[in-house]
N, C-alpha and C positions, 0 to 999 in steps of 0.2 A: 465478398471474398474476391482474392484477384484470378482474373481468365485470363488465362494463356492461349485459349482455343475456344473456337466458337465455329458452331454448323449454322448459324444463321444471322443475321445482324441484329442489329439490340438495338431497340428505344429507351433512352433515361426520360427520369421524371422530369427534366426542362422540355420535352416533346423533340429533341433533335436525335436523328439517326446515327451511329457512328459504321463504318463499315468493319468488318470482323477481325481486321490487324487490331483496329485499337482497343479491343478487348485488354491488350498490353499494355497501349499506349493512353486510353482515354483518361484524360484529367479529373473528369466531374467526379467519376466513379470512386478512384483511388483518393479522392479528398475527403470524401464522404465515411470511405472504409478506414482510410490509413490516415487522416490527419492527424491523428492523436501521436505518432510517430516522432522523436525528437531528431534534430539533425545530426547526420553525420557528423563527427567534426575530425576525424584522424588524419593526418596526412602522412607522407609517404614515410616509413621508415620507423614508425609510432609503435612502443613498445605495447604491448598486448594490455600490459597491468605496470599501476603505478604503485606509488606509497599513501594516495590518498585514501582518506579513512570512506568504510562504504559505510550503509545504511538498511534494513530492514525492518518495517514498520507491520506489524501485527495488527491491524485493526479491528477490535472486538466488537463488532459492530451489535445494536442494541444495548448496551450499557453494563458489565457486569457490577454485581453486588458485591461493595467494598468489605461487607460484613461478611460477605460467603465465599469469600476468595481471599484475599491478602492484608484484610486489615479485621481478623475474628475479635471479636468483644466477647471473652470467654466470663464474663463477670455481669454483665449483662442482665439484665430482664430474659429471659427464656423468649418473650413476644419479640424480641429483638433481638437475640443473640443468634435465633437461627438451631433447625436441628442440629447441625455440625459442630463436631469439638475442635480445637488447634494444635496442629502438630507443636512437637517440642521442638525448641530452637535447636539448630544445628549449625547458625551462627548469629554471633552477638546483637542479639535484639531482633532477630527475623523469627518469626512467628506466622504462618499459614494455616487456613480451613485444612481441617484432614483429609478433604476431598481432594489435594493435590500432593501425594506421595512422591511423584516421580520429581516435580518442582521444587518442595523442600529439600531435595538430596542436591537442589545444583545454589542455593542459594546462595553459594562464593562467586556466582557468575552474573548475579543480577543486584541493583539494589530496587527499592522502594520509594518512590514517592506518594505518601499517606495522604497528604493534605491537597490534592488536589479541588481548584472552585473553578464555578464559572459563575457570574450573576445574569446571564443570559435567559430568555425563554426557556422551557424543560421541553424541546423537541430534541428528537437525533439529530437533525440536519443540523442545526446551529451547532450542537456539538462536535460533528460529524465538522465540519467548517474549521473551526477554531483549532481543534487539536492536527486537521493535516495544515492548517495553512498559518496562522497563529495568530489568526484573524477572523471577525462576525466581518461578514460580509454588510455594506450600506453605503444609500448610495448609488447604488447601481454598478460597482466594482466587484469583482470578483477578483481574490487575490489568489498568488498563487502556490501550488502544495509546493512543500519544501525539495521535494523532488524535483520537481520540474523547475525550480529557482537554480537547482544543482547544473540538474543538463545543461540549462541556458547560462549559467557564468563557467562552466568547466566543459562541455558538450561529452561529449561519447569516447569509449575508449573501442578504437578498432571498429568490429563490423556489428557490435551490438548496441541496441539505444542506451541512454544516459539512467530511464528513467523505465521500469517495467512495474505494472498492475495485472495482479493476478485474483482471483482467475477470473473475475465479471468487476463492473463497480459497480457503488453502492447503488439501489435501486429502489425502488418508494417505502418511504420509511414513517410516512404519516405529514409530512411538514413540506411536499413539495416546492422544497429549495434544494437550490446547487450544494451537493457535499462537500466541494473541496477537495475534489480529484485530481481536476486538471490545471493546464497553465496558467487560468483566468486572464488577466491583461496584458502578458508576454506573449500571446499568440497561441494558434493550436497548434501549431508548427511546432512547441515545447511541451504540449501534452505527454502524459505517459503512452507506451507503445502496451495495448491493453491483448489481456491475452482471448478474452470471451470464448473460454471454454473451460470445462471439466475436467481434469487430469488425473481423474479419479476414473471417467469412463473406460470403457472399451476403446483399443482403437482411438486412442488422443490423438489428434494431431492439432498444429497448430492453424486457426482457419485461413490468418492474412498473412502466414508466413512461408508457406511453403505451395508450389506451383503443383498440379496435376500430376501423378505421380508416372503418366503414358505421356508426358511432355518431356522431350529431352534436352538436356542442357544446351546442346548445340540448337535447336529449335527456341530456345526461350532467348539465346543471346541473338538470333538472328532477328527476332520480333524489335529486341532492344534496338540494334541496330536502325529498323525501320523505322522505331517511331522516332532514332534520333536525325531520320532526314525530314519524319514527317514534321519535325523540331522548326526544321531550317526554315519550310511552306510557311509554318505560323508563328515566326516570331513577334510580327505583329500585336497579336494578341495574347502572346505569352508577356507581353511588355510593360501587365500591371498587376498589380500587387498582391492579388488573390490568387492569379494564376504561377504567379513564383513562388508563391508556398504547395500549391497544391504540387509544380514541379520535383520541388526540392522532397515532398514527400514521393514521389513518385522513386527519386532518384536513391532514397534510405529503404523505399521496398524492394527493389529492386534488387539492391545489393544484400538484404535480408534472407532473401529467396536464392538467390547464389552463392552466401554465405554458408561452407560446412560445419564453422565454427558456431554461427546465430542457431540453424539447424540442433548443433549438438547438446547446446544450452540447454534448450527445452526438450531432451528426449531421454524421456522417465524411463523407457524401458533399456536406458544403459547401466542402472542402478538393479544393483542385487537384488531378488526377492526376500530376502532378509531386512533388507537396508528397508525397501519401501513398508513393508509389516511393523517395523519400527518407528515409523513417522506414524502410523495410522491410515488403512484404506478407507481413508474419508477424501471428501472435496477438499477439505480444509490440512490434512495431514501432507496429503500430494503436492499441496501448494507450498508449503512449508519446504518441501522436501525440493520442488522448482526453482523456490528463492537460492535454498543453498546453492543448487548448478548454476542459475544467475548470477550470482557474487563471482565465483569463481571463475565464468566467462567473461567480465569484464566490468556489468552492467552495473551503473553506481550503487543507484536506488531502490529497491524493491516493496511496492505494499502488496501484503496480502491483506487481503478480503476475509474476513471468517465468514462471515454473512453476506448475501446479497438484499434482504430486506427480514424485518420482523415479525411478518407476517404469517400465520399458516406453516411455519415451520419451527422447531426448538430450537432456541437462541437464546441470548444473556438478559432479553429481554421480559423478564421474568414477572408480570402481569398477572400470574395465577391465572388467569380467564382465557379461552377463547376468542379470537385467535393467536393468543400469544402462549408462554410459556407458564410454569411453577418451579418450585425450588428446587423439588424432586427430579421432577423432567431434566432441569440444568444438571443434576449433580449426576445423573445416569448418564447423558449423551453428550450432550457439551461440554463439560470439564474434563472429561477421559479423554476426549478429542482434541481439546487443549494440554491437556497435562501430555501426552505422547508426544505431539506435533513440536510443541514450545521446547521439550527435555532434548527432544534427537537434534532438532537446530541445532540448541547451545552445545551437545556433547558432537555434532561433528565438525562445527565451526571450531571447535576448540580442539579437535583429533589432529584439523586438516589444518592448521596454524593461521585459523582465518579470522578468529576472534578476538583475536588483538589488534587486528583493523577494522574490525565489522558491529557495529552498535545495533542493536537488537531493543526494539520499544514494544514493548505490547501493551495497548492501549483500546480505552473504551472512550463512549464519549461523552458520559457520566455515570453518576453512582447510582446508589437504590434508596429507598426511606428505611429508616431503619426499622422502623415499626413492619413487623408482616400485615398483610392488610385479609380481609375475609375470606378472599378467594383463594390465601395460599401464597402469594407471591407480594413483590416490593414494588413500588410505584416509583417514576422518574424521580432523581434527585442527584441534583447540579451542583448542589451543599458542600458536598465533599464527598472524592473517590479517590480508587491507588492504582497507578500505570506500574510498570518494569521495566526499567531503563539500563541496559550493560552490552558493552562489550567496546571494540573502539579505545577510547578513551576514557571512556566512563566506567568507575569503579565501582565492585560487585559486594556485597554484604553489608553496605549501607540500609541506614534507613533514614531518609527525609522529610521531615514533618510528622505530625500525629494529628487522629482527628481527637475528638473529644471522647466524652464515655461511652457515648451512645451511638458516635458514627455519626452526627449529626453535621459536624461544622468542623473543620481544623482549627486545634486546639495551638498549635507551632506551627511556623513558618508557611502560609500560606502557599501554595503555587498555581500560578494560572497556563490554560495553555500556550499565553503568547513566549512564556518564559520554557515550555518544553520547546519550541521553533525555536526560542534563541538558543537553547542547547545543544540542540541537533547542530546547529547550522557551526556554531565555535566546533563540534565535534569534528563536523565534516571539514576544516578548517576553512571556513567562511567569517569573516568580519560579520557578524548578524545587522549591522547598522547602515552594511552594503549598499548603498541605493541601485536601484535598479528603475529603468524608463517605462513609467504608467501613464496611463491615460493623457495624450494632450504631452507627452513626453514630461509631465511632470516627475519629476525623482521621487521616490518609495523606498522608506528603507526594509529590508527584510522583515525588521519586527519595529515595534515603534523606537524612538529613543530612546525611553525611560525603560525600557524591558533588558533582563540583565539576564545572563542563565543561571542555571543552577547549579552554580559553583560548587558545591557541596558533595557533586559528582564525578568533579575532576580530581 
């Protein structure tokens, strides 16, 4: 967290001293906390909000079941159709688990893509990888989430980052690889500005965003000042490369932390107690309810997190066993939580006129087997699953693709994740074929050549 004050000097983990100003000023520190930070880019006179389309990505982390959510096999084997019956369409060819009332009443706001694959390994992470970034990581690359592709060709609007993750990212998920969070080969300089904390707690606040609350403004800009002469002592060393990103993140915290606007973004308790009861007082409802004041304040991109791992807690990762989930458990706690959180998004994005620039994805990072298996629950399966794609540009009461009888495989029009990143990205009016400078400055294009989007949604 950043220190504005200090009673006594600090030792960091390189073994060197700093004296008690640079509790302000010290670089190692603030690289370490705030690198994930995207740059500033506004200049003087920069209107608050543009006409570009934003972006908010739901990531269902653990995998929901295509059967017990959005793609019911009401004809089915019983072993595979799942307790749940399917709501009745309320538009032309949408069909949903009964388990989401609140969802079916908005289904003019979102469509469906049923046929989702991957032929990848059946971990999270690989999935977890692919669907933020439209890319399996190999090779030793790390490519980067569409978000942070955003910040770094468009940068930030005003005093808030390009690119916010909420409220933790993902966290051990069984497959100890990279998820697909951050900038990967564009730097950390272009990471998301991550929120790591609960906004569901007591007493939220933001940890790296806001200064000691017995620290006063005039005292925090005078520290600024100091460390910009102590600037002048070392530019020597501020003169290579490592050290001008950690700078440049220094210089977006900063102004983060002096920011009333960045500040207001993220302060839940300016919303009605109604409003918040509506999203759901969950981790996952609150955050929902952060993305919308994010949009609004500026920030392009938003992922929320529903999960930080699969572990020991109930999630979509529905295992039947210890420590994981069942079908039951999902339908009682995790889908209420979702059906709330997802329904109040769309109806006040759509109240506040924000949903005709603002694409909404809620996405897993694969499906379930169809078969239920002994313990209760579904096992990975990468086969075929169904995301929710709307708002923005992308039209709602669609349906894209079908799997087969069984839920087994898409039956029509395949879709892979590289083809949701090229959709996002023509959303967000990006060329998806964009190259951008990787590794060795070699050009990368957003998504590969041959990947097209999914036309079918414009």
């Amino acid at each position: 967290m950043i220190r504005l004050d200090a009673d006594r000097p600090a030792t960091f983990c390189d073994g060197h001293t700093r004296r008690d100003f640079l509790h302000a000023g010290a670089i190692a520190p603030l690289g370490l906390t705030l690198a994930g930070l995207n740059r500033a880019k506004a200049a003087a006179g920069e209107k608050a909000r543009d006409d570009d389309v934003n972006c908010i990505m739901l990531f269902l982390v653990g995998g929901p079941s295509q059967l017990d959510t959005f793609d019911p096999k009401p004809n089915a084997p019983a072993e595979v159709r799942g307790p749940f019956s399917a709501t009745k369409k309320n538009v032309v060819g949408t069909q949903l688990s009964e388990i989401f009332p609140r969802t079916a009443k908005h289904a003019d706001k979102f469509s469906i893509v049923r046929s989702m694959y991957h032929t990848a390994t059946a971990v999270h992470d690989t999935g977890h990888q692919m669907m933020q970034t439209g890319r399996l990581f190999a090779g030793g690359i790390e490519y980067p989430h569409v978000g942070c592709a955003l910040g770094y060709l468009k940068g930030g609007r005003g005093e808030v980052p390009a690119h916010v993750l909420v409220p933790k990212p993902i966290g051990r998920t069984g497959g100890n690889l990279p998820h697909g969070h951050a900038a990967g080969y564009l730097g950390k300089t272009h990471d998301p500005f991550i929120l790591n904390a609960d906004p569901n707690a007591p007493g939220f606040k933001v940890p790296d965003l806001l200064p000691p609350e017995y620290i006063s403004g005039i005292r925090a800009e005078r520290r600024q000042k100091f460390r910009d002469a102590v600037d002048g002592a070392t530019a020597a060393f501020e003169n290579n490369g490592a050290a001008k990103q950690l700078d440049e993140n220094f210089s977006l915290a900063y102004k983060l932390m002096s920011s009333a606007k960045a500040r207001e973004a993220f302060a839940l308790d300016k919303e009605s107690e109604k409003t918040r009861d509506r999203y759901g007082r969950t981790r996952f409802g609150q955050s929902c309810l952060m993305a919308r004041r994010l949009i609004e304040a500026g920030v392009r991109f938003v992922t929320v997190n529903m999960f930080e791992t699969v572990f020991d807690e109930v999630t979509w990762d529905i295992h039947g066993s210890r420590p994981f989930t069942d079908v039951q458990q999902m339908a009682k706690e995790v889908v209420p939580n979702f059906d709330a959180a997802y329904t109040a998004l769309l109806e006040d994005l759509s109240d506040r006129g924000l949903l005709s620039n603002t694409m909404v994805v809620a996405c897993g990072e694969f499906g379930r087997t169809p078969k239920i298996n002994p313990a209760g629950g579904r096992d990975h399966h990468p086969h075929v699953w169904s995301i929710l794609m709307g708002g923005g540009p992308l039209q709602g009461g669609r349906i894209v693709g079908e799997s087969d009888e069984l839920g087994y495989a898409p039956k029509t029009r395949p879709v892979t994740p590289a083809e949701v990143a090229a959709t996002l990205y023509k959303g967000l009016g990006l060329d998806p074929h964009k190259e951008l400078p990787g590794p060795q400055n070699r050009p990368i294009p957003l998504v590969d050549y041959n990947v097209k989007p999914i036309n079918e949604l414009f």
